[in-house]
VEXNU-907412 format. One record per residue (C-alpha): residue number from 1; x, y, z. Coordinates in nm, 2 decimals, always signed. Layout:
N
PT / NUM / X / Y / Z $
...
This chain:
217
PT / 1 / -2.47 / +2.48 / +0.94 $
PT / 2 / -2.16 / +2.73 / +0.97 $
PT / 3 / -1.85 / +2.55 / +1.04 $
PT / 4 / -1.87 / +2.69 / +1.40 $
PT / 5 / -2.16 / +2.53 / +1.44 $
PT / 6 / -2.03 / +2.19 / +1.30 $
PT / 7 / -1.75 / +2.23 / +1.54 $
PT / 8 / -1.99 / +2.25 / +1.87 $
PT / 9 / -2.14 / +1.94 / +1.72 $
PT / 10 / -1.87 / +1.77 / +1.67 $
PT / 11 / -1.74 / +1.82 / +2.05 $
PT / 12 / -2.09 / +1.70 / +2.17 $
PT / 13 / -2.01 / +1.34 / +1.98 $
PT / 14 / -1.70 / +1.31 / +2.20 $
PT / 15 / -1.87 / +1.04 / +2.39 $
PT / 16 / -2.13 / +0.95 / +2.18 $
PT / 17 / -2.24 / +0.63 / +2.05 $
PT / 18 / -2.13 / +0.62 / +1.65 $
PT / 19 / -2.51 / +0.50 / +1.59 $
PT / 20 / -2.65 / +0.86 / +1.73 $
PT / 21 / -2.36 / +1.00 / +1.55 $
PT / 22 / -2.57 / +0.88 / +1.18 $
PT / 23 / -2.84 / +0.92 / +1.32 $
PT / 24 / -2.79 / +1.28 / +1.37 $
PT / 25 / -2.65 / +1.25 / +0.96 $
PT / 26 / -2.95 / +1.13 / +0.86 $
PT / 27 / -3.16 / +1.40 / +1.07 $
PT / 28 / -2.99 / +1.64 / +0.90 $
PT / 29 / -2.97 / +1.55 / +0.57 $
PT / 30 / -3.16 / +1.28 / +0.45 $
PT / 31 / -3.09 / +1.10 / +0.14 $
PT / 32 / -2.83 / +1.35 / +0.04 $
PT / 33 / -2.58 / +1.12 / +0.26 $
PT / 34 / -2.36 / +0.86 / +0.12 $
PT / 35 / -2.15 / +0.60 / +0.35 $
PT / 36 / -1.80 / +0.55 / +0.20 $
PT / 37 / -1.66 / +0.19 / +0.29 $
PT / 38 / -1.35 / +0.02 / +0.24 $
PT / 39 / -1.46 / -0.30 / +0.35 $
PT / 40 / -1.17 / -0.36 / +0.53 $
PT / 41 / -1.47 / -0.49 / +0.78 $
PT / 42 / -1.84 / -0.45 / +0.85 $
PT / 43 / -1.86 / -0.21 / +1.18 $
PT / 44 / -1.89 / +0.07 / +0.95 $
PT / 45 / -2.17 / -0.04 / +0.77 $
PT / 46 / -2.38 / -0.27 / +1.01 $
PT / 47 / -2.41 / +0.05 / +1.19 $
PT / 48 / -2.52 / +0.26 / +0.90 $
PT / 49 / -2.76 / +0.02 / +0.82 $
PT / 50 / -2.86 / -0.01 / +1.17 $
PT / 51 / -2.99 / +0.35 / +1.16 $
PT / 52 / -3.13 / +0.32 / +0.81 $
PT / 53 / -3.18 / +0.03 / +0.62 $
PT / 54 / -3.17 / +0.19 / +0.28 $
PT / 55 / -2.86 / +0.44 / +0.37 $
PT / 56 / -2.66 / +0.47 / +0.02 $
PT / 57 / -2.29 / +0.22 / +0.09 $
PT / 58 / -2.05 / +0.36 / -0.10 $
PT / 59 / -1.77 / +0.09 / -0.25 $
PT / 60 / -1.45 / +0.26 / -0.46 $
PT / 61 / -1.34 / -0.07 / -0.67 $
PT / 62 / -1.02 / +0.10 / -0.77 $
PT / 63 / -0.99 / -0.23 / -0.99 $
PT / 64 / -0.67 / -0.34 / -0.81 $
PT / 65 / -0.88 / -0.46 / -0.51 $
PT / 66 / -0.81 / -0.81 / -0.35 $
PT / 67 / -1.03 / -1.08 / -0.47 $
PT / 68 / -1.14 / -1.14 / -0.11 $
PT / 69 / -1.25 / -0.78 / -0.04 $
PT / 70 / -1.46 / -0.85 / -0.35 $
PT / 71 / -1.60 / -1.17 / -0.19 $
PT / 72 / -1.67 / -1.00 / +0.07 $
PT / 73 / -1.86 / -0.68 / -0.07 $
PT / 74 / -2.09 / -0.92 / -0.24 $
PT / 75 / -2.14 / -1.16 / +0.07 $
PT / 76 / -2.25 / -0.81 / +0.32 $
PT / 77 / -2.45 / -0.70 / +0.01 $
PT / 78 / -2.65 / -0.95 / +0.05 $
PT / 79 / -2.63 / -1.02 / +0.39 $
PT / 80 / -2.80 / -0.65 / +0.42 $
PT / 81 / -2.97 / -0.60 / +0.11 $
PT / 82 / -2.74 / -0.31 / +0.08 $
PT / 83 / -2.83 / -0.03 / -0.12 $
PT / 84 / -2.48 / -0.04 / -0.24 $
PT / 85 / -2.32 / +0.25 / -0.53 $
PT / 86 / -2.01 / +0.11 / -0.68 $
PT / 87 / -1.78 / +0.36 / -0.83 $
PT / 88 / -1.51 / +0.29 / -1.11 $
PT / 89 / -1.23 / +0.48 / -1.26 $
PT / 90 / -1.24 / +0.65 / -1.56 $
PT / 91 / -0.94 / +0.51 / -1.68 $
PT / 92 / -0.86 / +0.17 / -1.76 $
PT / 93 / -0.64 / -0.11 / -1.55 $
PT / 94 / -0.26 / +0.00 / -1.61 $
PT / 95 / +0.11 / -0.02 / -1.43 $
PT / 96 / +0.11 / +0.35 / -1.30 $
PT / 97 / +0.10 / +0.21 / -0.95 $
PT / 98 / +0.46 / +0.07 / -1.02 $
PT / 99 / +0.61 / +0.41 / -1.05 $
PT / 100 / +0.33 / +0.69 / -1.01 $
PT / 101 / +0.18 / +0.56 / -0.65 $
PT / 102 / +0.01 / +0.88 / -0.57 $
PT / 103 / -0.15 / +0.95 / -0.91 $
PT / 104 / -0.27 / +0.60 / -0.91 $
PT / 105 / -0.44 / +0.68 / -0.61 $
PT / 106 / -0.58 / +1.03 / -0.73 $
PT / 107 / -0.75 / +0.87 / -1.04 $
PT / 108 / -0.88 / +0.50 / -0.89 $
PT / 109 / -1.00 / +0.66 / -0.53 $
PT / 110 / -0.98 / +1.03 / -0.54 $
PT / 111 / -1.14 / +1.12 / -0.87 $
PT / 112 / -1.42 / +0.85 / -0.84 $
PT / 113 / -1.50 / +0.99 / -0.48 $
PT / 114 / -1.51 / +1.34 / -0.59 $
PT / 115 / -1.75 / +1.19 / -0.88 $
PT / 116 / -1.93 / +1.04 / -0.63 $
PT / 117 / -2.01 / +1.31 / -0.34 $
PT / 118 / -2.17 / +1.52 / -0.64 $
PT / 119 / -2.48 / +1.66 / -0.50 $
PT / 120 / -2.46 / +1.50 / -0.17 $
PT / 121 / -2.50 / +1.76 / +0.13 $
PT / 122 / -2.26 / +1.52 / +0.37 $
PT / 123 / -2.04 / +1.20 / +0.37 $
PT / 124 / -2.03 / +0.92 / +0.64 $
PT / 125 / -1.63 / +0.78 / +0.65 $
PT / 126 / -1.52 / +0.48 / +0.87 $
PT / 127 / -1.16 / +0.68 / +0.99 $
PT / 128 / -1.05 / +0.64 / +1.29 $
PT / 129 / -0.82 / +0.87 / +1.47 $
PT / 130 / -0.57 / +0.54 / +1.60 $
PT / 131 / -0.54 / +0.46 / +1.19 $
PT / 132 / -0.24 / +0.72 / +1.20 $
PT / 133 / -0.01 / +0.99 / +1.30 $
PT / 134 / -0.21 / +1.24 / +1.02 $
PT / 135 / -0.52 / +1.11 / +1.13 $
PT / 136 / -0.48 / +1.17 / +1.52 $
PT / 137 / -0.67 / +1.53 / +1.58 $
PT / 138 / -0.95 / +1.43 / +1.34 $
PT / 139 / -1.27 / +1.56 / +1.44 $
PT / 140 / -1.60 / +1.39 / +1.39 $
PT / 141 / -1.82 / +1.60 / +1.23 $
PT / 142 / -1.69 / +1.86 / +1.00 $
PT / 143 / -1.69 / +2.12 / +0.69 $
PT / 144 / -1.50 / +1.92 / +0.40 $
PT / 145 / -1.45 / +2.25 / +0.21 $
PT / 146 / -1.22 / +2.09 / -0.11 $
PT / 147 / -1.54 / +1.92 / -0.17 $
PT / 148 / -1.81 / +2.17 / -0.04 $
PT / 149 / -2.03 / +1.94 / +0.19 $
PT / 150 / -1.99 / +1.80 / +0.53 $
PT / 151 / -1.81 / +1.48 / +0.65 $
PT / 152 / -1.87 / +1.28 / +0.97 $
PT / 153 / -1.63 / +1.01 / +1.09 $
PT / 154 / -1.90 / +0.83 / +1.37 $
PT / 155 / -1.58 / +0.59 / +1.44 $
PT / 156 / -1.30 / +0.85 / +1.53 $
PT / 157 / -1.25 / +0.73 / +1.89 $
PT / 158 / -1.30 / +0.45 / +1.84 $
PT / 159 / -0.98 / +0.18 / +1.89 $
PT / 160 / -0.91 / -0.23 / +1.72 $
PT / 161 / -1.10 / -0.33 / +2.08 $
PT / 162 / -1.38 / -0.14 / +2.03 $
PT / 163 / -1.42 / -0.30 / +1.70 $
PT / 164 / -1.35 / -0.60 / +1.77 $
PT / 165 / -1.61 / -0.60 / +2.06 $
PT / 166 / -1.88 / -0.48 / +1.89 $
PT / 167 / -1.79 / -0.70 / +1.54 $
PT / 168 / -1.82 / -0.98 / +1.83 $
PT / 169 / -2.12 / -0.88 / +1.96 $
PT / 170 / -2.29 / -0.87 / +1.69 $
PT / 171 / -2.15 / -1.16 / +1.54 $
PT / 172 / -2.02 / -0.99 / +1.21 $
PT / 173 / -1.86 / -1.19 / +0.95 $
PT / 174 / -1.45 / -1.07 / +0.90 $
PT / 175 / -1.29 / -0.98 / +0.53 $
PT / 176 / -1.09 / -1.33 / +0.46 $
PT / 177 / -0.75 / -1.15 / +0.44 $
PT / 178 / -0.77 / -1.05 / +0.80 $
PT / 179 / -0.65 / -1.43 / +0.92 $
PT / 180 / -0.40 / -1.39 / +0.68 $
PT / 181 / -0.23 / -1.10 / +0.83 $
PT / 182 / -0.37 / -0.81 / +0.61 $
PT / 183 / -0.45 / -0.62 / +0.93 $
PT / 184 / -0.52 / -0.27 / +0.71 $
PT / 185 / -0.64 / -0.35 / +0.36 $
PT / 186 / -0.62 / -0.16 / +0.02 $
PT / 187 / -0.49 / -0.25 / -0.35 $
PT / 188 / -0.35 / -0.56 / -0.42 $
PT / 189 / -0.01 / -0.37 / -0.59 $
PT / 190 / +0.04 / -0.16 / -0.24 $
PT / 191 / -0.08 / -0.39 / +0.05 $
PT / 192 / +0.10 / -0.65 / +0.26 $
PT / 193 / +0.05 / -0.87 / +0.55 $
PT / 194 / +0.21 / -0.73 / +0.88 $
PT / 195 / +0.36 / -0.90 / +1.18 $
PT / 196 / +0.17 / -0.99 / +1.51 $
PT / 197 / +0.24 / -0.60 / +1.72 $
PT / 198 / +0.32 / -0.40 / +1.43 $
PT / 199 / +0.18 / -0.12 / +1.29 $
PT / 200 / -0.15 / -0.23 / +1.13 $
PT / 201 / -0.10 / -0.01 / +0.86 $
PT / 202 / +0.27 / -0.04 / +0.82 $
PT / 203 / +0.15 / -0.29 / +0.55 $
PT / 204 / +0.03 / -0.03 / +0.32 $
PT / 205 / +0.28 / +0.14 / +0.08 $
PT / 206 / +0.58 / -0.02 / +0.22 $
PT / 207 / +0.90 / +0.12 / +0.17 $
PT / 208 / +0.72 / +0.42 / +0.05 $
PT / 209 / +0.70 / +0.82 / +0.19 $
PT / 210 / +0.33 / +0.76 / +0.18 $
PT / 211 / +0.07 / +0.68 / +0.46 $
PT / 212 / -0.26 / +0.87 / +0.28 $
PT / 213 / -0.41 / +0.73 / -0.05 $
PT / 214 / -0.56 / +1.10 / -0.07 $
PT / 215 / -0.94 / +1.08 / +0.02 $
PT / 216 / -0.89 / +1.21 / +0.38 $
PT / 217 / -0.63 / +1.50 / +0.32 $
C-alpha cells in the first residue's frame, strides 16, 4: 500500500476498536507481522492474541530489565502459550548506560529491533499518543520508512482509563512493579518510581534531556 493509502487507513481507525485495528494487520500481512511488547502490561498482547493465537510477541531483553518484568514475561508466556521471539544484544552486559544513555539504548533496543523486523512486511507497537509530548500526533497505521515496512500502533487513543478498564475487564494480571510506583517501566539503570499525579513517565531517564529510548523516532 502507498503511504497515501496507509494514511486513509489510518484515519478510518480513529474510532476503531484496537482488535479490528490487528485484525486488519493480520489481513494484510499474515505471518510477516511481529508484536513488539514492553511488558509494561498485558493489554497489548491479550489483544494480539485475541485476534490470533499464534501472532509472533516480540520481547527486547536489553539485559538490564527488572527482575519483575522478567517474572512477568514468563508468567503471560504461559498464561497464553505465547509464541514469544526474544531478542538480545550483540554486545555483552557493560556500564555505558552510566555515561553513554543513548548509545546504550541504540545497541540493547534499537539494533536488536532492527535485527528483528528483518523480513517482516509490518510491526504491531503498544504506543500510545498520551505516553508523551513527541508522541502526541502519532498516527496509527503508517509507512516506517528507516526500516522499510509498515507500523501500526492499535493503542494510540487510547488513555491509563481505557487500559485500566479493559485490563479490569478482562481480569488481566499487572507487572509487579506497578504497586510499587513504576508507573512507566524500562531498564533497571534508567527507571524510577514516580509520585501519585506525576508524569507517568517522568520516571524514566530522570534528570536527563531524554524522553525516547529510540525505537519510535
Amino acid at each position: 500500500m502507498s503511504v497515501v493509502e496507509l494514511t486513509e487507513v489510518s484515519a478510518g481507525f480513529e474510532t476503531a476498536a484496537p482488535s479490528a485495528v490487528i485484525a486488519w494487520t493480520v489481513e494484510h500481512y499474515g505471518d510477516d507481522v511481529t508484536v513488539a511488547c514492553s511488558f509494561e502490561d498485558a493489554v497489548l498482547v491479550d489483544l494480539a492474541v485475541s485476534v490470533k493465537p499464534d501472532i509472533e510477541i516480540l520481547f527486547l531483553d536489553t539485559q538490564y530489565h527488572f527482575a519483575e518484568t522478567l517474572w512477568y514475561v514468563e508468567e503471560l508466556r504461559q498464561r497464553y502459550n505465547l509464541n514469544l521471539r526474544v531478542m538480545s544484544p550483540l554486545v555483552e552486559p557493560d556500564n555505558r548506560w552510566q555515561r553513554d544513555v543513548a548509545g546504550c539504548c541504540g545497541v540493547r533496543k534499537v539494533e536488536p529491533l532492527n535485527r528483528a523486523l528483518e523480513g517482516k512486511r509490518a510491526w504491531i507497537t503498544g504506543l500510545k499518543r498520551v505516553d508523551a509530548p513527541t508522541r502526541a500526533n502519532a498516527p496509527i497505521v503508517s509507512w516506517d520508512g528507516g526500516r522499510g515496512l509498515v507500523k501500526v500502533n492499535p493503542l494510540a487513543t487510547w488513555t491509563p482509563l481505557d487500559l485500566a478498564v479493559y485490563a479490569a475487564e478482562r481480569n488481566l494480571p499487572a507487572n509487579p512493579l506497578i504497586e510499587r510506583g513504576y508507573a512507566s517501566i524500562g531498564c533497571w539503570p534508567c527507571t524510577k518510581p514516580v509520585a501519585e499525579g506525576d508524569d507517568p513517565r517522568a520516571g524514566r531517564w530522570a534528570g536527563l534531556d531524554k524522553t525516547e529510548c529510540g525505537l519510535h523516532t
